[in-house]
Each structure stands twice: as C-alpha cells, then as structure tokens.
N, C-alpha and C positions, 0 to 999 in steps of 0.2 A: 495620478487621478484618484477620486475617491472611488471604492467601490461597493454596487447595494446589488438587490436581487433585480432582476430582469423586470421591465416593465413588462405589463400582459402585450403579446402578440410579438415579442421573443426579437426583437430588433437587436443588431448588431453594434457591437463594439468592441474595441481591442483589450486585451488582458490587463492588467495593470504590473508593472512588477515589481516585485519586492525579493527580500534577504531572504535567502532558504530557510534561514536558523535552526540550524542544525549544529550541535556538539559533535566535531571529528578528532576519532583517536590516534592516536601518533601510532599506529598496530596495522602491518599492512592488512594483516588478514580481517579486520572490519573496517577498514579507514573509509570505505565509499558507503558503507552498509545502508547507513542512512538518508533514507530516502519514500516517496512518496507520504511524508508528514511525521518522520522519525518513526523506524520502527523499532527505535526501541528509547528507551529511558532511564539515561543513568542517575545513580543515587549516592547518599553519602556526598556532606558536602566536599568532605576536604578530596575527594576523588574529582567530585566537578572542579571545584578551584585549579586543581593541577591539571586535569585536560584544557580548562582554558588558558593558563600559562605556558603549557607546554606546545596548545596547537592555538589557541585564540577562536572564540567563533568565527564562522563559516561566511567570508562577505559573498559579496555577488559580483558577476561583472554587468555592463553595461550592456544593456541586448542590443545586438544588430540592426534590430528596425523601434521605431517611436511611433507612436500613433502622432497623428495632427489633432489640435485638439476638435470639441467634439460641442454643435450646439444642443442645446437640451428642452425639451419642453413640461409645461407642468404636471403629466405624466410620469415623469423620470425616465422616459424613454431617450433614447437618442439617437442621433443619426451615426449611420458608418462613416467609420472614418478610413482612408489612407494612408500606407504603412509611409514612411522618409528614413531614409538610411541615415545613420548616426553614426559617432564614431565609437568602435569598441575595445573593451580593455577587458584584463582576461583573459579564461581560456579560450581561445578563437579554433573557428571550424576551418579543416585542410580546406588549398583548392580543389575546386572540381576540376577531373579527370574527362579525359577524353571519352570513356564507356557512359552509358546512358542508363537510367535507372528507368524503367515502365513508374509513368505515375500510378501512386497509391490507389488500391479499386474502393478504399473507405474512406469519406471525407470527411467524418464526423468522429469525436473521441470525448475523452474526459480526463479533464486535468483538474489538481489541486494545489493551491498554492499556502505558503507558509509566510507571513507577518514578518515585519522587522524583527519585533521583542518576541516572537514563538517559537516555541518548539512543535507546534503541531499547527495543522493546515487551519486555515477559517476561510477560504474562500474555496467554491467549486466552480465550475464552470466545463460547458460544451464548447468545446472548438474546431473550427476548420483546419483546413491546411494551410490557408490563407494567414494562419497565426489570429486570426481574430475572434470573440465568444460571439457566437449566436446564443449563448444563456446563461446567465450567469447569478451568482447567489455569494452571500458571506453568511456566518454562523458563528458562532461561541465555540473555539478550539477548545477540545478533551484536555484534561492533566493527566500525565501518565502517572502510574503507580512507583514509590520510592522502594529501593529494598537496600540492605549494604550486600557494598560491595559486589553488586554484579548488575544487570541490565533484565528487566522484563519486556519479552518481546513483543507489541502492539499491532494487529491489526489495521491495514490502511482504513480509512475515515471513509471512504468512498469506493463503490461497486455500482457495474452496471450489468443490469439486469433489463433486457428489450430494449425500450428509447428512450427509457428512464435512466439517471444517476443515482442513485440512494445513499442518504451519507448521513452520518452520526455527528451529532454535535457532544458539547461536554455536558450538555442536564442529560442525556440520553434520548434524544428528539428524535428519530429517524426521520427523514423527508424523501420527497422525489422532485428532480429537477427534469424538465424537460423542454423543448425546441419548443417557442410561442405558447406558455403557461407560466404563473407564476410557480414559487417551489409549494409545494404540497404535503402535510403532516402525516405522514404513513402507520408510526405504532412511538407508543412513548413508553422508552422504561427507563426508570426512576433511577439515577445515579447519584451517591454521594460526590463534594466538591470535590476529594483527594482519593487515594489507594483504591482504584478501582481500573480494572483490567475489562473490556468489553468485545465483544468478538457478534457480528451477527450475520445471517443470509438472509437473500429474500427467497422466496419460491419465483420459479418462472415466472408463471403468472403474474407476478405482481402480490396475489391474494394476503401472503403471508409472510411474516418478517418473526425468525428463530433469531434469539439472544443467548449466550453467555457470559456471567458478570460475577468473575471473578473480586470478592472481597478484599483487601489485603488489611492487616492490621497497623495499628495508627503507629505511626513513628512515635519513639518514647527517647530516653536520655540518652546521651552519647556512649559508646562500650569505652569503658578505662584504655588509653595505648592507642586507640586507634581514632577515625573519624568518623565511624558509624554508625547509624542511629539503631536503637534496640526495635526489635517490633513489640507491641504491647496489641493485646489481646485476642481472638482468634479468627480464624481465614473463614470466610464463608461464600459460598458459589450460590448461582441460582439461576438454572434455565428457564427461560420465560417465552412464550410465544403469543402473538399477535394478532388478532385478521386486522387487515390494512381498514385505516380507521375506525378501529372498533377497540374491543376491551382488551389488555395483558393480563395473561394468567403465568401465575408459575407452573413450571410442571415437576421440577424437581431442588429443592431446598437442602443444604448441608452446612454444619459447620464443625470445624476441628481447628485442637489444639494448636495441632503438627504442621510444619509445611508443609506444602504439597510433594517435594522432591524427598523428604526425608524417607532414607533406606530402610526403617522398621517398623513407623507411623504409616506411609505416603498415603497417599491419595489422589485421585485425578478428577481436575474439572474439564466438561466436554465445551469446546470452542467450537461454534458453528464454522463451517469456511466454506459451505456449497450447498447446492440444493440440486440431485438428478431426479430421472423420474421416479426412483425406488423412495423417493424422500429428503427432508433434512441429516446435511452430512457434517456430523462433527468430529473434533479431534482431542483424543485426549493427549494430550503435550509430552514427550518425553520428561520434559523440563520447563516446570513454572518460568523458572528464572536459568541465568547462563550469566556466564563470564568471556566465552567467545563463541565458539559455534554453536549453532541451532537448526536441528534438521527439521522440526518440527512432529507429529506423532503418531500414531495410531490411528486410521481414519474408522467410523462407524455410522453405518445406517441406525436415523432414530423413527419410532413412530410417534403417534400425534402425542405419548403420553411422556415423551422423554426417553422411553427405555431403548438399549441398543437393542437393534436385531439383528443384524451383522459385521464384521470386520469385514474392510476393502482393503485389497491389493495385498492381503494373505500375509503370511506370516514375514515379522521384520522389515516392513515398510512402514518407513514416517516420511510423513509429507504431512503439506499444509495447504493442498491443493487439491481440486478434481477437473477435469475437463464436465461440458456437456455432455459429453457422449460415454464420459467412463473410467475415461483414463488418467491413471497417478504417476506423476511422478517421485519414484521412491528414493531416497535415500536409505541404504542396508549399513551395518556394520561391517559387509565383509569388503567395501570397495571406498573410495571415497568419489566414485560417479555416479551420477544419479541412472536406475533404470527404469525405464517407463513401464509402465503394468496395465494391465484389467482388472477388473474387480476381482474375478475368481482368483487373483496374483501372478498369471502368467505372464513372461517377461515377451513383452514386445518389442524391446529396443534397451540394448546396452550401451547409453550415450557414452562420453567422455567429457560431458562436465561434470563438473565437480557442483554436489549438494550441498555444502555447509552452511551454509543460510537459508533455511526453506522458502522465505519471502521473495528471494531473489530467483526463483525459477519458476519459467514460464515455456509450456508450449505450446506453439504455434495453433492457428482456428484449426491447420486438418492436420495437427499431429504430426508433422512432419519437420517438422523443426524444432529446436529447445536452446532456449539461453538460459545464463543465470546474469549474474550483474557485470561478469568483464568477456565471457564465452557465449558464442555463438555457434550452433550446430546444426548441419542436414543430417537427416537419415540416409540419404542418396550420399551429398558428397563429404561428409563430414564437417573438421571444424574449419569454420569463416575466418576469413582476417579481415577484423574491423580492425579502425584506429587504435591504437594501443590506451591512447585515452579516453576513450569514448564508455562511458558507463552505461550499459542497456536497461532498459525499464520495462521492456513489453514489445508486444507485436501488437502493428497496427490491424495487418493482416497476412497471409503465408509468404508474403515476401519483403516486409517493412519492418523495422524494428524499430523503434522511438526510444531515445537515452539524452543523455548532457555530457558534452565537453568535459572530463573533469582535471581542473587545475592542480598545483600543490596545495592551495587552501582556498579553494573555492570552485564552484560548477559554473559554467559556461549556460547559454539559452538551451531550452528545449528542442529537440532538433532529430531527426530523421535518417537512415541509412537504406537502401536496396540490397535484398539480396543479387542486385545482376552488377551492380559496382559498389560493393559495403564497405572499398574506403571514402567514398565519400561524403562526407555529413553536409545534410542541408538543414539551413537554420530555421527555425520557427518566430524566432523574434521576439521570445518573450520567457519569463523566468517561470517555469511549472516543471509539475511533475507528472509523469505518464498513471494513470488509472486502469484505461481500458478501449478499444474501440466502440463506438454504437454502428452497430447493425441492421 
C-alpha cells in the first residue's frame, strides 16, 4: 500500500511493509549491527561491491499478518483495517510455550521503516500492539556520510520525547509526530546533500531541539592500488540549537585540516544524545569513524552557549547513552562489559554484557534490566535466554523487549518477548524497527 502522513484526527491503519535495506557484513561481530535505519554507512565503492557479492542485500520475509485492504476518503484518512493471516517465509517465530507472558503495560511505541531502494528509514510511525499505526508519516531518508575504508556511525533518525516522535529527515527538518495531529516542523538545520554526519536531542519539554553536524570532506579521486576515494578539503563541525519553531543559531563553529581520529592533529565534534535536567548532553566520540567496534565516548554537560560544564560517568566511560534519571551505561577499557554508572561515575551494576557497539545497548525504564543487540540481563537474576536468533532493539517496558527474528540473510517481522517466558516471540506482523516506547 502507498504510504503518506496521518490524516488530522490520527485514524488507524496497518504499517505497510517493506525491504530493511540494509548492507550486512559476512563478520560475525557486526553482521546484525544494522539496524533501526543503518547505523552505520559504509564507503569506498569497490568495498560495497564486495559485501554485496559476498552477502547480497538484505531481503525480507513475508510478515505474518496482511492488512485487508482499506476504504479511503477525500481526506486521506482511512478506515481500520483487520489483520488476515498469510502465509510466511523467512525467519519464523518459535511456538509458543506453555508459560504465559503478562501483557505489555505500554501500548504505544515508535517504529521506523526503511524503503526497498534505502539505506536509511523514510517513514515513521506510532504503533500498537495490535501491529497497526495510529500515526503515521514518510519523509526524505538522510545520506550517510562516505569515508574509505571504514564505517561512520549514525544516529537513529527518530526519538521519543513525551507523546511526541521527533525525527530528522535528509534537508535537516526535524518534526513531531503525534496520536490525532498532523506531523509538525519543530527546528530546521540546514544540511548539505552528501558528507554530513547529524546527531540531535530534544529537551523534555519539548521547547528545544540541540544539533550536531558533523562536516565530512567531498570525496575526490580514487588512491592508486586500492578502491578508495580520497577526501578533499576540510572537516568542519557546528553545534546549533533551536527553540521549537523559531530561529537556529550556531553556538559553536570549527574547522580543520586533520581528521578527527588523528593521533597528533585530533580533534573532537560534540554529538548530542540526551537531554537531563542538568541540560543538553553530548558526546565527544572516541572515533569519528571505525572499522568494527564502536563504544561510543565521552559524555558531557553543555550550557545554553555550547561550552562543557562537566564530564558524566567519570573517568573512562564511553557511551552513547543516558537514562532520564542519570544513568550511563559505560563501556571501560579495562572489561569488555558494559557497567552501569551515575553521573558522579560510581559503579551501580557490573553487567555481563558486552559493549562494543554503543548503539546497541539499552537499559531498561527502572534500570533494572540491560540488553545490547543478542544479550539480555537482570540485575536480580542475570543473563536471560532468549531465542538464539532473536536480535533485541529495546524495551518496551521493565519486562518486554521488542527485536526481529534474524535469518542467515534477512530479519523476520517485528516482534515481542516477556521477561516471565523470553523464549517466546510473539509476532507484530509487520516489517519495522523498534525506536522507543511512548509513555
């Protein structure tokens, strides 16, 4: 089915689905990596040519449930439709088990979906459990930034913040999606077509929406020997902030030669990734760019002018996360598990998963739980055995995790586990990726 932005008063319909499209690397340690609208993007063609030889893009299977179709009126609203069982091909979800799962206490969430021909999401959308959108929208997919020879790691496209969705398009659009509204233009900053890396938060409140917007330099000739493109001219960053519909200012402007990663040049751009009550919280990156793992970096409190005022989670924690209430989970040098912290860097919890992708970890609304993308953990009872193929995305809430099926070359529908029977996947019925719960 075709899909457009929600008619006003937020009437239902089922998701539509489509091809992940996603580039997967024949490497088990990032093979699932990608996920919620590629986080990352690789460069250099004759490097893409061989992962797609070697693995082929990422098809899909056929989801579980179909919608009926659906009458429409000259609104563009339509009516709900009823899900009909199909038949499915693919990775399929185990049977269910004799233990009972407590239904979810959240019924509402945010998912984002990825285009045949994309690498990055263009549609968003509020969902039930019921598998169907009470809201939904399409937008102009980002381009990720090219580098050789390795991967720049990207920001998901969409966060939620109160009952709003907030999500980046490729001009730099922010918007807000929300239950019975159309979507809503929140702060605009100006993005070049190509080489641009963007990272943003909103404030609680809604009021404010922090940018960083990574430069990268224009691809030039290929380097003799290899496939690589050269970079040609210089990197430049730019924190900008926003009040929600009103003007973008910069706060802080740079530009250099050097990479960022380089050992005697470096330099670091600060990536928004949260907002507590102490303020906007950014991160300066260990590593612009990577070739496999990515813990993510340095977190810091900024104020209204851009400048730091403090380091979070004390010395030698990187993350790419914060809770509402505080807490980081860090990746150290000295473990390959992530431990949970406070601001001040006191160690709350020495989990036993494993950090190496900072994107991929998540803890739980009260803390008490932590996954990354194939581990799941209590604080009480440790680690969970979920289906061995089950990729996790999120919590829905402190006892739901939301993941996909995943195949040898391809993901299965979006789909649900309990912590009280977490071998059993229940299907959602439809092809997305987990964002976030609303609240």
């Amino acid at each position: 089915m075709s899909t457009r932005e929600p008619a006003h008063g937020g009437t239902t319909h089922p998701i539509g689905t489509s091809r992940a499209g996603r580039w997967v690397l024949c490497v088990a340690t990032v093979a699932t990596r990608a996920r919620r609208g590629l986080k990352f993007h690789f460069a250099g063609w004759v490097l893409l040519a061989a992962l797609v030889a070697a693995c082929g893009s990422t098809p899909v299977a056929t989801p579980n449930a179909s919608a009926v179709p659906m009458s429409s009126d000259s609104s563009g609203a339509t009516s709900s439709a009823q899900p009909s069982s199909s038949t499915t091909s693919g990775p399929q979800s185990p049977l269910p088990s004799p233990k009972a799962n407590p239904t979810p206490s959240v019924n509402l969430f945010a998912v984002v979906e990825t285009g045949a021909n994309a690498s990055q999401p263009g549609t968003v959308a509020i969902v039930g459990l019921d598998g169907y959108a009470k809201a939904k929208a399409t937008f102009q997919p980002r381009v990720g930034p090219a580098v050789p020879d390795s991967y720049t790691p990207l920001q998901g496209v969409a966060q939620v913040v109160g009952t709003g969705v907030y999500y980046i398009d490729g001009a730099g659009t922010v918007r807000v999606l929300r239950v019975g509204s159309q979507p809503q233009v929140v702060a605009r900053f100006r993005l070049q077509p190509a080489q641009e890396d963007i990272w943003f938060a909103v404030s609680p409140d809604g009021s404010h929406v922090v940018a960083g917007i990574l430069t990268l330099p224009a691809l030039g000739p290929i380097v003799p020997g290899t496939g690589w493109p050269t970079l040609v001219g210089p990197w430049k960053f730019d924190l900008e902030m926003a009040a929600a519909g009103g003007q973008t200012n910069t706060l802080v402007h740079s530009e250099s030669a050097y990479w960022p990663d380089d050992q005697n040049h470096g330099w670091k751009p600060m990536f928004p990734i949260g907002w507590t009550g102490a303020g906007p919280i950014v991160m300066e990156p260990a590593h612009v760019t990577s070739q496999d793992a990515w813990t993510g970096g340095a977190l810091y409190v900024i104020d209204g002018t851009g400048k730091k005022i403090k380091q979070l989670g004390g010395t030698g924690c990187n993350s790419a996360a914060i809770t509402s209430s505080g807490l980081i989970p860090c990746s150290v040098a000295t473990s390959n598990n992530v431990t949970v912290r406070d601001l001040g860097g006191a160690v709350v919890w020495a989990t036993h998963v494993g950090g190496s992708t900072a994107w991929d970890v998540h803890l739980s609304p009260d803390a008490q739980a932590i996954l990354n993308d194939r581990q799941v953990e209590t604080k009480a009872g440790g680690i969970v055995e979920t289906p061995s193929n089950f990729g996790t995305q999120g919590w829905l809430d402190a006892q739901t995790v939301l993941g996909r099926v995943q195949g040898p070359m391809s993901q299965g529908n979006l789909s649900w586990v309990g912590m009280g029977d977490p071998t059993t996947v229940h299907d959602l019925g439809f092809q997305g990726d987990f964002v976030a719960a609303i609240v």
